[in-house]
C-alpha positions as CSV (number, residue, x, y, z in Angstrom):
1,X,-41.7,78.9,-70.8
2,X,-44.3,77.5,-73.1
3,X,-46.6,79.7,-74.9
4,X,-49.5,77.0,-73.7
5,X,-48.4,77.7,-70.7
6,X,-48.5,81.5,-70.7
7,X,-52.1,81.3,-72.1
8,X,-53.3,79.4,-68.7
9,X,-52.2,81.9,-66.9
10,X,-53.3,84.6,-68.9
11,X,-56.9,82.9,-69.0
12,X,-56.4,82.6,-65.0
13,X,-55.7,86.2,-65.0
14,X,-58.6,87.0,-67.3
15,X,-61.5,85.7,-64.3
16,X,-59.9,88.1,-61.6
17,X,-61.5,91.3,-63.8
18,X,-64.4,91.3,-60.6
19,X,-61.9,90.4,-57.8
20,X,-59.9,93.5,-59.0
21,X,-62.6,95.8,-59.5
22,X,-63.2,94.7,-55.4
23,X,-59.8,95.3,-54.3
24,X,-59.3,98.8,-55.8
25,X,-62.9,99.5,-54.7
26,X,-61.8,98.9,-51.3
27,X,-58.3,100.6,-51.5
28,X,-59.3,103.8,-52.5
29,X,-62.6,103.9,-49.9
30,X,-58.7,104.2,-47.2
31,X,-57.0,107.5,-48.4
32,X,-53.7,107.3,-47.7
33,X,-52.3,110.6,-47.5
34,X,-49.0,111.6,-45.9
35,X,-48.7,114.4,-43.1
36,X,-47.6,116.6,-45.7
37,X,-50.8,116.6,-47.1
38,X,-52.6,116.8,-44.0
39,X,-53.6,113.1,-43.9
40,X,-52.7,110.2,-41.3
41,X,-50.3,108.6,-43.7
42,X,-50.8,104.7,-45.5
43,X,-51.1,102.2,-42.0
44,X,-55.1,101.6,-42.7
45,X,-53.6,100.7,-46.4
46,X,-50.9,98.6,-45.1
47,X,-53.4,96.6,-42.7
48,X,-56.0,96.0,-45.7
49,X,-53.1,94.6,-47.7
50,X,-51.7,92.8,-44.8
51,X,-55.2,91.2,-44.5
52,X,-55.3,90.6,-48.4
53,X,-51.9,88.8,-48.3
54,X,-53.4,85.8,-46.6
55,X,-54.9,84.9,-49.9
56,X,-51.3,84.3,-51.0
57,X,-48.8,81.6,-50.5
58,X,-46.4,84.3,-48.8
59,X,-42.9,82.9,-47.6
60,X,-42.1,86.3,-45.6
61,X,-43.3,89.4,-45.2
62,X,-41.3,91.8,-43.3
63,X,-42.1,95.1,-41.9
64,X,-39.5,98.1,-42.9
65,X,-41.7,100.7,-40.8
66,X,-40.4,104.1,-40.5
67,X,-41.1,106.1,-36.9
68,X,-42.8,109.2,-38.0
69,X,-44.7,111.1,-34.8
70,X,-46.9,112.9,-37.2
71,X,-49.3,110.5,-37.9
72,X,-51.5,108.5,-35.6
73,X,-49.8,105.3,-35.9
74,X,-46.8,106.5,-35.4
75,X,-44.9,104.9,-38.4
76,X,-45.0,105.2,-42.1
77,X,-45.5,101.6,-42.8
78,X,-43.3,99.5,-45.9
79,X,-44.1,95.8,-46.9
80,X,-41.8,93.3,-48.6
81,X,-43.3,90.4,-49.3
82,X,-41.1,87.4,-50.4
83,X,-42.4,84.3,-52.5
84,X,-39.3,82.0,-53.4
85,X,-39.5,80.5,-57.0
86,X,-37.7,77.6,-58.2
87,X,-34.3,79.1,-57.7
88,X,-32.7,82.2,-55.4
89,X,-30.3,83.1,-57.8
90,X,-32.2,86.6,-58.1
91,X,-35.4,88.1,-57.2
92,X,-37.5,89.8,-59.2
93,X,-38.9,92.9,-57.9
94,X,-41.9,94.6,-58.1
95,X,-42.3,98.4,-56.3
96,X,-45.3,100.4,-55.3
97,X,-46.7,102.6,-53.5
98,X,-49.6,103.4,-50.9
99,X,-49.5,106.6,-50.7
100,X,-51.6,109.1,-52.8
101,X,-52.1,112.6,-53.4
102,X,-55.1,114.8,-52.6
103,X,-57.9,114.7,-54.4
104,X,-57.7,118.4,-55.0
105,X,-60.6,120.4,-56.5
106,X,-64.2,118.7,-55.3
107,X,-65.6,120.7,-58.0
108,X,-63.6,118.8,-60.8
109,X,-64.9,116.0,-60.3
110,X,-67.6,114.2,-61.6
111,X,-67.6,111.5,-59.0
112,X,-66.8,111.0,-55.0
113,X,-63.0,110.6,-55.5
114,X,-63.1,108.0,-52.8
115,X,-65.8,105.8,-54.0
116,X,-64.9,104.0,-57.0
117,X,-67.2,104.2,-60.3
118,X,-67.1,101.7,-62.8
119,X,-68.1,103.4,-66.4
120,X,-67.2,102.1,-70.3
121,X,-64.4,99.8,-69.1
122,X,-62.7,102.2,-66.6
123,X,-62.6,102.7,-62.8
124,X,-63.0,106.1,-61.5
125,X,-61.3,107.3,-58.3
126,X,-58.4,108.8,-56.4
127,X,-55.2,106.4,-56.2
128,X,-57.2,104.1,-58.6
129,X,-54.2,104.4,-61.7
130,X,-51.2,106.1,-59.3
131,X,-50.7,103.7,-57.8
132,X,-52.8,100.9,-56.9
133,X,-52.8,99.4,-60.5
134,X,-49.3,98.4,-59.8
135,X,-50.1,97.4,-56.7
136,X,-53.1,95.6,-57.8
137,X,-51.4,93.9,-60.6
138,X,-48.6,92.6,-58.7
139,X,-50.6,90.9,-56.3
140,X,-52.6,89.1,-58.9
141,X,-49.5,88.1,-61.0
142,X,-48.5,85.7,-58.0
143,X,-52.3,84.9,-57.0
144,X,-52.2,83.4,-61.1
145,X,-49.5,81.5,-60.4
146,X,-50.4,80.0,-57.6
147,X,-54.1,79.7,-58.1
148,X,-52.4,77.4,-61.5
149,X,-49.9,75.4,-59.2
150,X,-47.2,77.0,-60.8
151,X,-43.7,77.8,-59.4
152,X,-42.4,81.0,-61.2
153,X,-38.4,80.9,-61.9
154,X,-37.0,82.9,-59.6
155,X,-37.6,84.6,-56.5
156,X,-40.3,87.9,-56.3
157,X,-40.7,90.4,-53.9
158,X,-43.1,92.9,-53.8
159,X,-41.8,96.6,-52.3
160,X,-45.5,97.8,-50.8
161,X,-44.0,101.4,-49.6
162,X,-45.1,104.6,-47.8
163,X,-44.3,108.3,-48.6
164,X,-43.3,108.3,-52.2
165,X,-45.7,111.3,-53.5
166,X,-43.8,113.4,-50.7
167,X,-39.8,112.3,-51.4
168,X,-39.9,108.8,-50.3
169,X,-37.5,109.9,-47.4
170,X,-39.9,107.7,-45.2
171,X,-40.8,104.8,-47.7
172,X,-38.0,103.2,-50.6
173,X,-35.4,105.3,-49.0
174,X,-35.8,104.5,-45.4
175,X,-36.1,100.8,-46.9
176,X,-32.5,101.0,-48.6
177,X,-31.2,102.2,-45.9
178,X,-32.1,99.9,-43.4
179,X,-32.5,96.6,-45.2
180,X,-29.8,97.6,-48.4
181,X,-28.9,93.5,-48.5
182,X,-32.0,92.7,-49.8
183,X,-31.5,94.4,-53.5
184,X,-29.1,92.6,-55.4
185,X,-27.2,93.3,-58.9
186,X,-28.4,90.2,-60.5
187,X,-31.7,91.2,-59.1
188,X,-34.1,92.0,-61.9
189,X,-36.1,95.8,-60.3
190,X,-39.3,97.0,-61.8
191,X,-41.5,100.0,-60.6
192,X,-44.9,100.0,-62.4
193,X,-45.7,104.1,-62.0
194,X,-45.4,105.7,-65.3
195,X,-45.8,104.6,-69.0
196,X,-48.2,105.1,-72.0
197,X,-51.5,104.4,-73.1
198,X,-50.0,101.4,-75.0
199,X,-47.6,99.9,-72.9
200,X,-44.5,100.2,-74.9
201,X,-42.8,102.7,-72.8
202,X,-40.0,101.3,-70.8
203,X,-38.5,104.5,-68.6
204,X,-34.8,103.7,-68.0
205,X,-33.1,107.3,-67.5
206,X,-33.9,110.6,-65.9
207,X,-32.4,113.7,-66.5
208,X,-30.8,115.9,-64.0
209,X,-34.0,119.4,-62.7
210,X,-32.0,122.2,-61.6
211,X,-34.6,124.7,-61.1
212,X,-33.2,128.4,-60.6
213,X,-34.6,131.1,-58.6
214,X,-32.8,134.7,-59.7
215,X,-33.0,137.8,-57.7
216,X,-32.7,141.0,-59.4
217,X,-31.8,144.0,-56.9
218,X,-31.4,147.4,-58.2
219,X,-33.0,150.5,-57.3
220,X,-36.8,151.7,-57.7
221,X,-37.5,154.9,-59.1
222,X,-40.3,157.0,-61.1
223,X,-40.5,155.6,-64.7
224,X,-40.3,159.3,-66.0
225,X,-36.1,159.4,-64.0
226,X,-34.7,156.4,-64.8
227,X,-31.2,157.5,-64.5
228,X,-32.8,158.2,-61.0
229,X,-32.6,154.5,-60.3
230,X,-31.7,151.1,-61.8
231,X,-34.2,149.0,-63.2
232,X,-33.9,145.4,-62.0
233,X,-36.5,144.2,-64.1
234,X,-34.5,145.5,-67.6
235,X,-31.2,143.3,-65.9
236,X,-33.4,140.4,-65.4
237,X,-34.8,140.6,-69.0
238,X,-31.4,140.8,-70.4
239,X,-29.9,137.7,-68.3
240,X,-32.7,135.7,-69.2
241,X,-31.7,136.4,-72.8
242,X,-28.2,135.9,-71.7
243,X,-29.2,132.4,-70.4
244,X,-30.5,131.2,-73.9
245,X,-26.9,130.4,-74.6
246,X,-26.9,127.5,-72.7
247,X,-28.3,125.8,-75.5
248,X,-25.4,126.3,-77.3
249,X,-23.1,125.5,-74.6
250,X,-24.5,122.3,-73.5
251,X,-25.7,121.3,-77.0
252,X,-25.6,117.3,-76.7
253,X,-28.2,114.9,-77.4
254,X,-29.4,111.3,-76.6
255,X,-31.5,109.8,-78.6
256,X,-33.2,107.3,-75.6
257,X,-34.6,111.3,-74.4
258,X,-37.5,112.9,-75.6
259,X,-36.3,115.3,-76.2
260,X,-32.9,114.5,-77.1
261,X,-31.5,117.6,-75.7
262,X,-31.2,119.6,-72.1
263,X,-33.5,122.0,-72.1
264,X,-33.4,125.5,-70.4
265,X,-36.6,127.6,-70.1
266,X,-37.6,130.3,-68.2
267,X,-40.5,130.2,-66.5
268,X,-42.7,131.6,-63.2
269,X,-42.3,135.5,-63.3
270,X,-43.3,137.1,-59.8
271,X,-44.9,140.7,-59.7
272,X,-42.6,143.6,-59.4
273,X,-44.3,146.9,-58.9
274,X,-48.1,147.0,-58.6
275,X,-48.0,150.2,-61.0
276,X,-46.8,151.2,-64.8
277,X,-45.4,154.1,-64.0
278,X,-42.8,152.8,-61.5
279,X,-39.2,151.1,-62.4
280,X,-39.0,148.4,-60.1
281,X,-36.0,147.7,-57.7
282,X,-36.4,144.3,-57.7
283,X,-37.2,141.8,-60.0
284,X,-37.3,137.7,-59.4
285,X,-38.2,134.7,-61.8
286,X,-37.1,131.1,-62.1
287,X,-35.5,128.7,-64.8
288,X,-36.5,125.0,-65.0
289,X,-33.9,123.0,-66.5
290,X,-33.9,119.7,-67.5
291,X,-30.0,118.5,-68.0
292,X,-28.7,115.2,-70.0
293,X,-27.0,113.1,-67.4
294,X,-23.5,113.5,-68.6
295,X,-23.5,117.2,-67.9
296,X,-22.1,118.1,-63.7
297,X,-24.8,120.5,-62.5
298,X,-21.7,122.4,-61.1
299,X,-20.3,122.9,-64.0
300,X,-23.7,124.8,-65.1
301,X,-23.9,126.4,-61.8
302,X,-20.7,128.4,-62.7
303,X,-21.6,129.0,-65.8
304,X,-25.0,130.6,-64.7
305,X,-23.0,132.7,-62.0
306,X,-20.6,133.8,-64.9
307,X,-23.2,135.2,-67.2
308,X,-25.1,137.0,-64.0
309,X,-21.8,138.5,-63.3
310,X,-21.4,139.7,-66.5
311,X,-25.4,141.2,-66.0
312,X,-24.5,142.8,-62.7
313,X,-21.3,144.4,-64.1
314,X,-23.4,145.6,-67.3
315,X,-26.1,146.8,-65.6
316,X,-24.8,147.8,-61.5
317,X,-27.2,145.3,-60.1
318,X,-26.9,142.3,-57.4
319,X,-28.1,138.7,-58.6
320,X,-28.7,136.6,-56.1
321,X,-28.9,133.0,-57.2
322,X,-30.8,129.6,-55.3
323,X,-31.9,126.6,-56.5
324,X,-35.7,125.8,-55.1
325,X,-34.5,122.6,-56.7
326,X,-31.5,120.8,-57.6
327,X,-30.8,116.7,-58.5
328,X,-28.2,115.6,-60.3
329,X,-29.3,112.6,-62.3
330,X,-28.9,109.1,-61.1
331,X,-27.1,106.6,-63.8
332,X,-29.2,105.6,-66.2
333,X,-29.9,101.8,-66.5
334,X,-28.6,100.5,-69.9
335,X,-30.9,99.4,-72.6
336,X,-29.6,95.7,-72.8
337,X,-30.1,95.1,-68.9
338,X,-32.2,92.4,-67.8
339,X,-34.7,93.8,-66.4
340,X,-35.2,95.6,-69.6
341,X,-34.8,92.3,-71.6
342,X,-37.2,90.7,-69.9
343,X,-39.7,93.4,-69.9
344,X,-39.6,93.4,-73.7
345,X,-40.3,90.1,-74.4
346,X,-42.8,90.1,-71.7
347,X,-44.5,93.8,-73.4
348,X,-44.4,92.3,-76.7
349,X,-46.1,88.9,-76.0
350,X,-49.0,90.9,-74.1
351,X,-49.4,93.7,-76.4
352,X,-47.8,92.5,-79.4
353,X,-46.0,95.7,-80.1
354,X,-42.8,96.5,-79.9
355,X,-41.7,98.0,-76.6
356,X,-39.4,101.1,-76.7
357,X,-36.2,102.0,-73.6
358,X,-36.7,105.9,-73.3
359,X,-35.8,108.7,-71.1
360,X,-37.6,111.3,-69.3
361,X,-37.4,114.9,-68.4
362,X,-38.7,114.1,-64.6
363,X,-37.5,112.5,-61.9
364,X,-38.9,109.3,-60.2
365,X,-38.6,107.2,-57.4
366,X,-36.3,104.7,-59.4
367,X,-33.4,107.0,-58.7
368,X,-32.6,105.7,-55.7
369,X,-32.5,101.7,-57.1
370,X,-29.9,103.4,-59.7
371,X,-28.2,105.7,-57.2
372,X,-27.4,102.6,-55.5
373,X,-26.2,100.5,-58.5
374,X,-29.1,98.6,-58.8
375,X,-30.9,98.8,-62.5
376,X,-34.6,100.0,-62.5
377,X,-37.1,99.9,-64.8
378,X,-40.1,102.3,-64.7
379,X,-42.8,100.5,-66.6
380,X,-46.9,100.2,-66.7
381,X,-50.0,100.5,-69.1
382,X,-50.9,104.3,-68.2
383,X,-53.6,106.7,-69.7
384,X,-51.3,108.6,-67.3
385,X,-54.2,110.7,-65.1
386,X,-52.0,110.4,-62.1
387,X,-53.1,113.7,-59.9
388,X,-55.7,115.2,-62.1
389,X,-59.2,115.0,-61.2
390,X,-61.6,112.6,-62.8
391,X,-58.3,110.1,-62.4
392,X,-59.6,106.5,-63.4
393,X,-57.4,102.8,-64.2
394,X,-58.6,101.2,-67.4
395,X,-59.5,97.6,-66.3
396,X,-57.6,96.2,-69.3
397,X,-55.0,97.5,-68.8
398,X,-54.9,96.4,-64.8
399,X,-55.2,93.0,-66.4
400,X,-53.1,93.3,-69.3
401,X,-50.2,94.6,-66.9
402,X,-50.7,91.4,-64.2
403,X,-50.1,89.5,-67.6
404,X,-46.6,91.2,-68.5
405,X,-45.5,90.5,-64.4
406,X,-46.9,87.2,-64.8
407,X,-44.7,86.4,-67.8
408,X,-41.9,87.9,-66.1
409,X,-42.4,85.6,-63.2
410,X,-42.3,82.4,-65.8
411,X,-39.0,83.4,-67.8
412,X,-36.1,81.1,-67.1
């Protein structure tokens, strides 16, 4: 690819600022909001972009829909949408979703989150940055292409899917499980859904959550007799001192993490007793861990039920144990894959910085590409306002991410 070449379709992409201003003003005006969150789920979405599609040279689009009696359609709807490029030998795949999550407090925000407002270079609105400026941006990288007679090198598909703010069980996961033979090895899998304000963020590993819900029992009391009773809250204080120790114990590091380490804190802390002056017979809280891939969650499972063993022996109470939570992490997809190759020389001749492979402490929906063997790269320009209120897309960076697929698309 020459860099003349690059710059015509960057220039092409440049004139679309209006066009995309009109597509996300028209996206957001059709919440798409799963069951869970008491909306009819994304067909109205699907239709628009269905509709939009015909603006495109599309060589197949095929319908994954998932049956789901919940919503009025029916089904939670999932687009692929094939363009062949000059050869098969891979596709290059771009995922996103239609889904998005309430807009939570009307108070909080400034504007209607459902009408878009364009102010200082930013568009305002719910869904506007999570995540219809992936969405948007991938439809415009092959609209560049196109509208350039250009033939980008390989093959592209887009993954349009449903229910990924509430599991994915009826969007990328239905998908892999019904049409698996469409993901390849060679294939080349990028999910533009989190990043940084400068692009250089390229997400390629997860840690394992194993959140922990402990349950104190012992036996309530006046605070003036406590040999009268047992005080579950005292146990509870002294395993959660007793958990620090899994620092120690599971003391490795990664530098591709930030931060480099597992991490074990204690955190929600439900009321006991509504008075001082009573020792409570119960006491509950949680853990949220965040755990380096190469540790087995079961292996800190039965460490964790060793040392509340060692609490209930110490003190006479029971210790009930769940997990609200638990996912071990998926394998991570190596630095040096091609799909992170490609997305660094494609980051550094859009931004001209220096992109950086990282890990994160939460989990996303490129888990299941990895789970199946298939590297996935989580990458987009973000200010990251995904679920607050006030959430808004910076249009350059919109455009500057339809550059970096577009690039992408023209690498032999």
């Amino acid at each position: 690819m020459s860099n003349e070449l690059f710059e015509r379709v960057a220039k092409r992409i440049d004139s679309y600022s209006d066009q995309m201003i009109k597509i996300q003003t028209e996206l957001t005006a059709l919440p798409a909001l799963g069951p869970e969150n008491g909306g009819e789920g994304e067909a109205k979405k699907a239709d628009y972009v269905k509709d939009w599609l015909k603006n495109l040279k599309v060589d197949e689009l095929i319908e994954v829909n998932a049956p789901d009696n919940r919503v009025p359609a029916g089904i939670r709807p999932n687009l692929l949408v094939m363009v062949k490029g000059k050869s098969q030998a891979k596709t290059i795949w771009l995922m996103s979703h239609l889904d998005i999550v309430p807009p939570g407090d009307a108070g909080l925000w400034d504007t209607d989150p459902y009408k878009v407002v364009v102010k200082d270079g930013k568009l305002y609105g719910r869904g506007v940055e999570d995540n219809q400026q992936g969405l948007v941006a991938s439809l415009f990288a092959i609209k560049a292409l196109q509208d350039e007679k250009l033939v980008q090198a390989y093959d592209v598909g887009l993954a349009i899917v449903a229910d990924e703010e509430t599991g994915s069980h009826k969007g990328l996961g239905y998908v892999l499980e019904q049409r698996p033979q469409l993901f390849r090895k060679e294939d080349l899998i990028i999910i533009p859904d989190a990043g940084n304000g400068d692009g250089t963020m390229i997400e390629v590993a997860e840690k394992s959550i194993y959140w922990m819900k402990f349950q104190v029992i012992g036996k309530q009391c006046h605070g003036s007799t406590p040999e009268a009773g047992i005080n579950a809250h005292k146990a509870g204080a002294h395993l959660i001192v007793k958990l620090n120790r899994l620092y120690e114990l599971y003391n490795a590091t990664d530098p591709v993490f930030e931060p480099p380490i597992s991490t074990f804190e204690p955190t929600q802390k439900t009321a006991n007793v509504p008075n001082v002056n009573t020792i409570p017979g119960e006491d509950v809280f949680y853990f949220d861990c965040r755990i380096l891939p190469k540790y087995d969650l079961k292996d800190v499972e039965k460490t964790v039920r060793k040392m509340a063993d060692e609490i209930e022996q110490q003190f006479k109470v029971k210790i009930n144990i769940s997990s609200p939570q638990r996912e071990q992490a998926a394998p991570a997809t190596p630095v040096d894959a091609l799909v992170v190759k490609a997305l660094e020389k494609a980051i550094l001749a859009v931004h001209k910085k220096q992109p950086k492979s990282v890990g994160i402490g939460g989990g996303t929906v490129a888990a299941f590409f990895r789970r199946a063997g298939l590297d996935a790269a989580v990458w987009a320009t973000l200010d990251e306002l995904a679920h607050q209120p006030n959430e808004y897309c910076v249009l350059d960076n919109l455009i500057k991410d339809t550059k970096v697929f577009a690039n992408i698309f023209l690498q032999a």
